[in-house]
Short mmCIF file of the C-alpha atoms (twelve columns), coordinates in Angstrom:
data_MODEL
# 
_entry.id   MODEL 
# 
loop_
_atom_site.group_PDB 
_atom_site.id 
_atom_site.type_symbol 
_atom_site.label_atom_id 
_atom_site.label_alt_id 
_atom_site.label_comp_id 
_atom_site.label_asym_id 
_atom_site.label_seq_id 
_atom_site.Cartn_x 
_atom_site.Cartn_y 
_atom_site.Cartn_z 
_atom_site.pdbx_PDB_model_num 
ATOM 1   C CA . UNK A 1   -7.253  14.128  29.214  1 
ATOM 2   C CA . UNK A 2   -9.011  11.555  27.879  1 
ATOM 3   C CA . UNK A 3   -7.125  7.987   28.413  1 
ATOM 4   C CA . UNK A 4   -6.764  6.004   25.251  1 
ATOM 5   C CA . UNK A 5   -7.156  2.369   25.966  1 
ATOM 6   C CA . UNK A 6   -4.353  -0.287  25.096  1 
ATOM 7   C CA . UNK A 7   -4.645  -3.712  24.668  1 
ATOM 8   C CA . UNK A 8   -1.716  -5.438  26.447  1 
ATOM 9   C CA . UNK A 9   -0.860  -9.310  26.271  1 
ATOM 10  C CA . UNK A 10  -2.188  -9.711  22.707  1 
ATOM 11  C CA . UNK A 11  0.839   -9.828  20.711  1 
ATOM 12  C CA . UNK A 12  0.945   -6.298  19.659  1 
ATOM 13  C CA . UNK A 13  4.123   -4.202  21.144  1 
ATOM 14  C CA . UNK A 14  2.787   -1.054  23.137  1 
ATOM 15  C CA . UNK A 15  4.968   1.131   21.479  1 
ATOM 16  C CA . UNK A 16  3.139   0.198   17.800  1 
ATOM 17  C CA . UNK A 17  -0.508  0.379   19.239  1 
ATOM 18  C CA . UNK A 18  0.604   4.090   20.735  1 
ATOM 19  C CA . UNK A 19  2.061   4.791   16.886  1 
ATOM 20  C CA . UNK A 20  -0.907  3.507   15.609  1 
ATOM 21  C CA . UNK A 21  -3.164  5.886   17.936  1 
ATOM 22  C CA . UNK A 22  -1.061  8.919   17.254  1 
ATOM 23  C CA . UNK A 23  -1.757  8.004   13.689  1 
ATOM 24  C CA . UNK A 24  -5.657  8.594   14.228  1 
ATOM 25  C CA . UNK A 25  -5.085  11.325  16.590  1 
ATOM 26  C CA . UNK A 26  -3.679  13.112  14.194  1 
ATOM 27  C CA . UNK A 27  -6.436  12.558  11.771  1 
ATOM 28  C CA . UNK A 28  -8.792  13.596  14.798  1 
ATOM 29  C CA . UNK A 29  -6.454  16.876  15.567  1 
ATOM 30  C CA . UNK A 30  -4.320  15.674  18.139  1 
ATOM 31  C CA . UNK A 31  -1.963  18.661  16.593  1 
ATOM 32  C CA . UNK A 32  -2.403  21.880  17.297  1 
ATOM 33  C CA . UNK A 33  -2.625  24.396  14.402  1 
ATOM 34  C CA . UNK A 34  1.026   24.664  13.600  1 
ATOM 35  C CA . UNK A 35  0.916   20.641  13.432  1 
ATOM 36  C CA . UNK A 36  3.275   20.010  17.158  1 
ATOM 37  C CA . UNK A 37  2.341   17.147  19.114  1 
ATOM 38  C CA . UNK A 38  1.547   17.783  22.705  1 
ATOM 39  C CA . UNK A 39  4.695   16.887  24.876  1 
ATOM 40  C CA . UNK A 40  5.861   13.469  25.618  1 
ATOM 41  C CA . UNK A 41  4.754   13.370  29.330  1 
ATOM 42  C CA . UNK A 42  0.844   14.361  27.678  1 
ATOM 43  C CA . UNK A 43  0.947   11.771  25.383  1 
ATOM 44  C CA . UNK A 44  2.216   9.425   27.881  1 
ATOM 45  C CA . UNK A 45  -0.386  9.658   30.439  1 
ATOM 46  C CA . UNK A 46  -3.158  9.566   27.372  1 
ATOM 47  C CA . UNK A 47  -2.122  6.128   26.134  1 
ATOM 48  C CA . UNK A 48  -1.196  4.883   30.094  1 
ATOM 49  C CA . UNK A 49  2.400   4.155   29.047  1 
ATOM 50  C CA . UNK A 50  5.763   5.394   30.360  1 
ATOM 51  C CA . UNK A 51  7.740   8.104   27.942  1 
ATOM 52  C CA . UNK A 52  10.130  5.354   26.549  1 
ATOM 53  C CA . UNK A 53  7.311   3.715   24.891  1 
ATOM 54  C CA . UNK A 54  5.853   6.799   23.406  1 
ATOM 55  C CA . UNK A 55  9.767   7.910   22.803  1 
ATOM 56  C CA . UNK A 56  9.897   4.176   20.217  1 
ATOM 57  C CA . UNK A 57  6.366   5.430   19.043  1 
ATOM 58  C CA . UNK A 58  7.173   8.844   17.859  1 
ATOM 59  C CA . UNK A 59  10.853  7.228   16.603  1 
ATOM 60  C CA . UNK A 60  8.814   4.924   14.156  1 
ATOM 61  C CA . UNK A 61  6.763   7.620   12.756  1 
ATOM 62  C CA . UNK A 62  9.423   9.830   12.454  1 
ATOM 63  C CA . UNK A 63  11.501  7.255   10.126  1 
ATOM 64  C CA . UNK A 64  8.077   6.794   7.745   1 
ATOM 65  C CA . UNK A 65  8.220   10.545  7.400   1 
ATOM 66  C CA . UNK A 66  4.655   11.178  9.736   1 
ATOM 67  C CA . UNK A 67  6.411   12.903  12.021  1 
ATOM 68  C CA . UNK A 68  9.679   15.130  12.319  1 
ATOM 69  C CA . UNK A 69  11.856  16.133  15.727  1 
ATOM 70  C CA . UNK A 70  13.402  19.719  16.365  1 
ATOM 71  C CA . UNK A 71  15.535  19.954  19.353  1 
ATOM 72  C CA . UNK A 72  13.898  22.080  21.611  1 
ATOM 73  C CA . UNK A 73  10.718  22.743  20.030  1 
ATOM 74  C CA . UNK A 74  8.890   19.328  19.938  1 
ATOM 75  C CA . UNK A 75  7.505   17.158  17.841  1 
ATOM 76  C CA . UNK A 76  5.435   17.774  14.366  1 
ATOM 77  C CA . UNK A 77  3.244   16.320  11.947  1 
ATOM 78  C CA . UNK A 78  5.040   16.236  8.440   1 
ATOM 79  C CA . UNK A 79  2.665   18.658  5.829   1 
ATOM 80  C CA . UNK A 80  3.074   16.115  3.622   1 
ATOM 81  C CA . UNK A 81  0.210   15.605  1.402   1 
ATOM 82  C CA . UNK A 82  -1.045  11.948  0.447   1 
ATOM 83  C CA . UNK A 83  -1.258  11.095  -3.261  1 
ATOM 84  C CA . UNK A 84  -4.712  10.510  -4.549  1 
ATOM 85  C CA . UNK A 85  -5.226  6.902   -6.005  1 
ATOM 86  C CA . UNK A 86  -8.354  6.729   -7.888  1 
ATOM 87  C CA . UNK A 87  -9.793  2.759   -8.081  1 
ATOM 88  C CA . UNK A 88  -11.898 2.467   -11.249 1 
ATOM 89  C CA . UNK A 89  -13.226 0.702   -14.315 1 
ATOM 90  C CA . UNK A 90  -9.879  1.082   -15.935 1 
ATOM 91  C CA . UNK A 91  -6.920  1.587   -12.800 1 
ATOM 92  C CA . UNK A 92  -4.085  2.325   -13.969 1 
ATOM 93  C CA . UNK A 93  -0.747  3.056   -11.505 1 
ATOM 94  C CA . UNK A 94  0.912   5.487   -13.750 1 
ATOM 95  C CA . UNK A 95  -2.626  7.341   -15.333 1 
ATOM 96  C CA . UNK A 96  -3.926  7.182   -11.573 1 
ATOM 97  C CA . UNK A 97  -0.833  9.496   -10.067 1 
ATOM 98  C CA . UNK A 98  -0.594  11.773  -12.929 1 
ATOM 99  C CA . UNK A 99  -0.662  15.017  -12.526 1 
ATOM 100 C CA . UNK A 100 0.611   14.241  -8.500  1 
ATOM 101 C CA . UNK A 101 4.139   13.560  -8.754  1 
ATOM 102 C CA . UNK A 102 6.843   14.653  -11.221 1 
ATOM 103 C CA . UNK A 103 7.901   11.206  -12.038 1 
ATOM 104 C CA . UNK A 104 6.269   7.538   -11.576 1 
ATOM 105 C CA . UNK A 105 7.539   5.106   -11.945 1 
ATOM 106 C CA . UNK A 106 7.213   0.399   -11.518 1 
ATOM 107 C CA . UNK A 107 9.843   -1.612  -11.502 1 
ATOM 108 C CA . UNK A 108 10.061  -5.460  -11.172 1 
ATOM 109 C CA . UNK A 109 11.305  -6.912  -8.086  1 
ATOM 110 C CA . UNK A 110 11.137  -10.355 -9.076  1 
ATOM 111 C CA . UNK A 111 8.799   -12.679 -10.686 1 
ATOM 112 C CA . UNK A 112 8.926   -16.485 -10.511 1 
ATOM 113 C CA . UNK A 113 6.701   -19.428 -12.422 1 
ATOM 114 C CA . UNK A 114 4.407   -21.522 -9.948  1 
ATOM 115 C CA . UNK A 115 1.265   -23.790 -9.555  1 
ATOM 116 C CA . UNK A 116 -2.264  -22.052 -9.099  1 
ATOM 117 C CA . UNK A 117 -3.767  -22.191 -5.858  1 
ATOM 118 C CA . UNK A 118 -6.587  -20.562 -3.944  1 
ATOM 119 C CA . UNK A 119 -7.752  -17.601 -3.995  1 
ATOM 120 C CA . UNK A 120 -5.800  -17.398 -7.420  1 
ATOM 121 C CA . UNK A 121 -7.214  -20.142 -9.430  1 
ATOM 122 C CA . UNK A 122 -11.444 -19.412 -8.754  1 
ATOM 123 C CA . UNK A 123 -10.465 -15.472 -9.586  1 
ATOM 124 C CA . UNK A 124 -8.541  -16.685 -12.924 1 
ATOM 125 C CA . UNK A 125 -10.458 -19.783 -13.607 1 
ATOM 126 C CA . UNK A 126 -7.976  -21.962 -13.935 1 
ATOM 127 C CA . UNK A 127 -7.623  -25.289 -12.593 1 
ATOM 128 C CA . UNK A 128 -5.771  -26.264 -9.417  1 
ATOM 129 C CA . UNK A 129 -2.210  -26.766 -10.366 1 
ATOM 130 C CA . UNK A 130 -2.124  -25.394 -13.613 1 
ATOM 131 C CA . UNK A 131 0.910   -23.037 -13.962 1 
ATOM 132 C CA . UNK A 132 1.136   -19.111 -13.635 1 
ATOM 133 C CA . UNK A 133 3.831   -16.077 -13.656 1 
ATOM 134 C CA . UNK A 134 4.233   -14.060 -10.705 1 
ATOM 135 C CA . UNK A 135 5.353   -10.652 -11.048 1 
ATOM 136 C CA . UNK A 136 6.085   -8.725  -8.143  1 
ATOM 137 C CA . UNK A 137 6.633   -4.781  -8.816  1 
ATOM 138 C CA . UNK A 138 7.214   -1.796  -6.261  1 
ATOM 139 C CA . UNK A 139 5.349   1.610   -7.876  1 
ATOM 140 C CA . UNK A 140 7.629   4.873   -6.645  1 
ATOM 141 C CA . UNK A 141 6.323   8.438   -7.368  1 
ATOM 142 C CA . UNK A 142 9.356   10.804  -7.790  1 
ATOM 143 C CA . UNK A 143 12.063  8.351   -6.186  1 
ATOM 144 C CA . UNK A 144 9.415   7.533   -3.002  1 
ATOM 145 C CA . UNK A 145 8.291   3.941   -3.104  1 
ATOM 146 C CA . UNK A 146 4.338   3.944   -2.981  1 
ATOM 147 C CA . UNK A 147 3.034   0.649   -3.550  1 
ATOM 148 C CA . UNK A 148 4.535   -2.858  -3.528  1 
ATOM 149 C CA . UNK A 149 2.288   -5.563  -5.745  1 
ATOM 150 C CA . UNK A 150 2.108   -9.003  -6.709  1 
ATOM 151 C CA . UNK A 151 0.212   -9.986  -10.236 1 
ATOM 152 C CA . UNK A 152 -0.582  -12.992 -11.610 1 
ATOM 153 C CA . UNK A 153 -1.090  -14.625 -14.963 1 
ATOM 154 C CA . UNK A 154 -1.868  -17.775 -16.825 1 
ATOM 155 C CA . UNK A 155 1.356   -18.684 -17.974 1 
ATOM 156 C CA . UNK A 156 -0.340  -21.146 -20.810 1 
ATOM 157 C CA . UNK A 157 -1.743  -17.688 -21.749 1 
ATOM 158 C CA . UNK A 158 0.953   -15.089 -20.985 1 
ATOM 159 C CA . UNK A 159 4.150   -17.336 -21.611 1 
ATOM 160 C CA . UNK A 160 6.091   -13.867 -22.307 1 
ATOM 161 C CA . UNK A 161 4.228   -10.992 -19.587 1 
ATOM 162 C CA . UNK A 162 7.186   -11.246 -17.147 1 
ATOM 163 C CA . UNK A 163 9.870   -10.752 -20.027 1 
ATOM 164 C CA . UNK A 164 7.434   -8.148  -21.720 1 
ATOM 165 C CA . UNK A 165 6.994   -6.193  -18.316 1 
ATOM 166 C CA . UNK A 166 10.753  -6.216  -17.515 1 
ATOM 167 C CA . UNK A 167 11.276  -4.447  -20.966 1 
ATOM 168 C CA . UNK A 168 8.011   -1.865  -20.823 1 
ATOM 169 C CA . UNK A 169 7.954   -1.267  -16.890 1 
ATOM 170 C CA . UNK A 170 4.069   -1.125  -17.374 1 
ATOM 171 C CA . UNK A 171 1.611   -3.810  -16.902 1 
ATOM 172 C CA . UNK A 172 -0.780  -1.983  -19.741 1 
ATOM 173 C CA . UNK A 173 2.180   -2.317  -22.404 1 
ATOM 174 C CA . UNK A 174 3.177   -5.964  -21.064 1 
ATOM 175 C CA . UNK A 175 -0.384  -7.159  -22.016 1 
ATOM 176 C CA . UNK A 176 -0.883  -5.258  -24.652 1 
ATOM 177 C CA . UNK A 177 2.462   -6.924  -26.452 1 
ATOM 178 C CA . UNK A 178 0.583   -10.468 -25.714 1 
ATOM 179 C CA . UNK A 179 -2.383  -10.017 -27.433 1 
ATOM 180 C CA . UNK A 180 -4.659  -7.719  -24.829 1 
ATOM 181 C CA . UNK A 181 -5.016  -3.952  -25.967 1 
ATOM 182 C CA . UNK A 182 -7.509  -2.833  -23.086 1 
ATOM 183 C CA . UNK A 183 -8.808  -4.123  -20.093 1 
ATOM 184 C CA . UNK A 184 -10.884 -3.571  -17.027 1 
ATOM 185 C CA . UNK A 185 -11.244 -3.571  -13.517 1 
ATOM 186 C CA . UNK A 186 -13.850 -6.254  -12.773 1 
ATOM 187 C CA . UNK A 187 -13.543 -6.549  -8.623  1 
ATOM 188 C CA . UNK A 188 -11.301 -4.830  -5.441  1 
ATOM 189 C CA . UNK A 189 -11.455 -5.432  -2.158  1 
ATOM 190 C CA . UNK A 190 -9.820  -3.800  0.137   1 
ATOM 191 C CA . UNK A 191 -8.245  -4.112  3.918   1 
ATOM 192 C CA . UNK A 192 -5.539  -2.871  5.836   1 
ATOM 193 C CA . UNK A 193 -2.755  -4.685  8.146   1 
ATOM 194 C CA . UNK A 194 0.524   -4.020  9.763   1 
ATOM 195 C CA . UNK A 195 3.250   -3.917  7.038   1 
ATOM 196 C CA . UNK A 196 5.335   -7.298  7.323   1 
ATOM 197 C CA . UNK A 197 9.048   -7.582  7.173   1 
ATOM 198 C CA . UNK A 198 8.837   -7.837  3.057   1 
ATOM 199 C CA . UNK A 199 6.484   -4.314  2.840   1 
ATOM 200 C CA . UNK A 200 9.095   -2.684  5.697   1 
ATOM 201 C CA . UNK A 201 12.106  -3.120  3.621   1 
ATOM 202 C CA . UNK A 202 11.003  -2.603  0.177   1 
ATOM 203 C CA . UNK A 203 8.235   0.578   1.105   1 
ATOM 204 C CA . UNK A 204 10.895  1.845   3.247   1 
ATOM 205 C CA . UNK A 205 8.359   1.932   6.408   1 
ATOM 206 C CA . UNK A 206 8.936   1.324   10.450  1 
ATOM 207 C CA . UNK A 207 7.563   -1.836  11.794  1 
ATOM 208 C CA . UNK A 208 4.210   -1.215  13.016  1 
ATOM 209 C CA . UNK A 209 3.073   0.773   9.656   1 
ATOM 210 C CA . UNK A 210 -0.300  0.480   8.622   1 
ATOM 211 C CA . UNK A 211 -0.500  -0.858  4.801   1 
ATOM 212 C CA . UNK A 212 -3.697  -0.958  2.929   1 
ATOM 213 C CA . UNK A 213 -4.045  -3.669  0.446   1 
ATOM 214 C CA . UNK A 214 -6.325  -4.207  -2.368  1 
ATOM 215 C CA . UNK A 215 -7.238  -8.332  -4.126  1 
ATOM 216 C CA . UNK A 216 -8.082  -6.734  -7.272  1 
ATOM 217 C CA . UNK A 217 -9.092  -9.304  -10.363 1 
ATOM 218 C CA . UNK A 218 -8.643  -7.556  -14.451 1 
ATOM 219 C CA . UNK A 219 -10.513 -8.696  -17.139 1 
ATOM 220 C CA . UNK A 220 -10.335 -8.333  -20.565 1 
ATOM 221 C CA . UNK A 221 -12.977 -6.798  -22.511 1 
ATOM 222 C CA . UNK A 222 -14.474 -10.202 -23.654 1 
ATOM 223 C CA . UNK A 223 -15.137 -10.411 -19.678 1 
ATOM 224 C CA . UNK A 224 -12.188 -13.216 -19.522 1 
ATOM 225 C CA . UNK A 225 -10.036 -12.727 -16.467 1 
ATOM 226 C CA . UNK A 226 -6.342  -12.050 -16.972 1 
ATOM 227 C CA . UNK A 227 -5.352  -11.001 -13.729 1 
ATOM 228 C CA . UNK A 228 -4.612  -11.261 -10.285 1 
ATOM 229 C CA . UNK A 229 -3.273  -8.941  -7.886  1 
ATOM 230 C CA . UNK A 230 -2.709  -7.969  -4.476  1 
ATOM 231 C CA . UNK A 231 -1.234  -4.703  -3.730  1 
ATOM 232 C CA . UNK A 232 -0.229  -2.827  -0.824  1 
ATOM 233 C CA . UNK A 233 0.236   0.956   -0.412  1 
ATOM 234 C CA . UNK A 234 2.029   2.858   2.448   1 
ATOM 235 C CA . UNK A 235 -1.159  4.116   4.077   1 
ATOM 236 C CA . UNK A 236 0.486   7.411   5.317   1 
ATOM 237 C CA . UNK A 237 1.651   7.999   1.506   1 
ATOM 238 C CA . UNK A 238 -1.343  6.911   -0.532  1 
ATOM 239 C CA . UNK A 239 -5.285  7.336   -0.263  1 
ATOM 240 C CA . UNK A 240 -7.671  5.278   -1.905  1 
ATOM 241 C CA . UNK A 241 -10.899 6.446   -3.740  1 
ATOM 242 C CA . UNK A 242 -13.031 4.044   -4.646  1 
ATOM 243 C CA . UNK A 243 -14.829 5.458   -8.245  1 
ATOM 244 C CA . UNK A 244 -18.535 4.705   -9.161  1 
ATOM 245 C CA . UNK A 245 -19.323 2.993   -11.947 1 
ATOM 246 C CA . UNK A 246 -20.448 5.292   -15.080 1 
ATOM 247 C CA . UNK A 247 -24.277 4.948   -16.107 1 
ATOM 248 C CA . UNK A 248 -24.716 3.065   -19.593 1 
# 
């Protein structure tokens, strides 16, 4: 067997870079065809670690729902299918999910007034200092929390989003109650990172989890941004598709 290469000294516990590359083994077929992992002693001598370490690994997957434990006949990959989030002209959390999950749902989590700074105020085009609202919202689909986001918007403009969004539970309606009845995706960019403390507790994921994270800027259809965000999804739970443009 093949060994997998660790990096040790960098920072990075050994147990989370061995969850990490039983997360891509999977994706590689690690599994067999009834989805068990090979035993621990395999795995152990693949990623050059002792069984404790691959025992924490397989203990962290297991609590973000990748991976189940049955006494006596290993470990398996959960069938659980990842929810389709298509990134478009017009993205929309609700509109995006539908049709995948019985129920979706965003809730606010908090939201706060504070002073533009980079990258906020180039993507708005505001001026350093002026004020904004921050909303932060966690998207569930049917009770399972999906994505955890953080928006903001001119509060000269938007004096009433974060009171308008706490009623609604839907950016769309928010910012449709102050004045904007459509809007558009203008830019995304995306990247992935380990889930901090914040994405752990509120996502519900083990340290160590992968979270993908788009900087996405809306628009309105005047071409005037209204919007900034930065939102991260459970990797194991979500998967991005980037949409193409449609011809004019």
């Amino acid at each position: 067997m093949k060994r997998a290469g660790l990096q040790r000294g960098v920072g990075v516990a050994l147990w989370r870079q061995v969850a990490d590359g039983i997360r891509q083994g999977i994706a590689s077929g690690l599994a067999d065809e009834n989805g068990r992992l090979p035993p621990e002693n395999q795995l152990a001598e693949r990623f050059g670690v002792n069984r404790h370490t691959v025992r924490a690994a397989i203990s962290a997957l297991a609590h973000e729902g990748v991976l189940q434990s049955e006494q006596g006949r290993g470990t398996y990959v959960r069938r659980q299918k990842r929810l389709i989030y298509p990134i478009g002209e017009r993205t929309r959390f609700s509109a995006g999910l539908g049709g995948q999950a019985r129920e979706t749902r965003s809730e606010m989590t908090g939201h706060a007034h504070e002073p533009a700074s980079e990258p906020i105020t180039s993507a708005l085009g505001l001026e350093p200092g002026e004020m904004l609202i921050r909303i932060e919202n966690l998207g569930k689909a049917d009770g399972v929390p999906v994505s955890r986001s953080t928006a903001w918007f001119s509060a000269e403009r938007f004096p009433g989003i974060a009171e308008a969004y706490g009623r609604t539970g839907s950016i769309t309606e928010a910012l449709a109650l102050c004045g904007v009845e459509d809007y558009r995706r203008a830019s995304t960019r995306v990247e992935a990172r380990h889930a901090d403390e914040t994405d752990c507790q509120e996502l519900k994921l083990a340290p160590g989890a992968i979270v993908i994270i788009t900087h996405a800027l809306n628009t309105d259809l005047d071409g005037r941004p209204i919007q900034y965000s930065m939102t991260r999804f459970a990797a194991d739970r979500v998967e991005l598709v980037i949409e193409s443009p449609r011809a004019a």
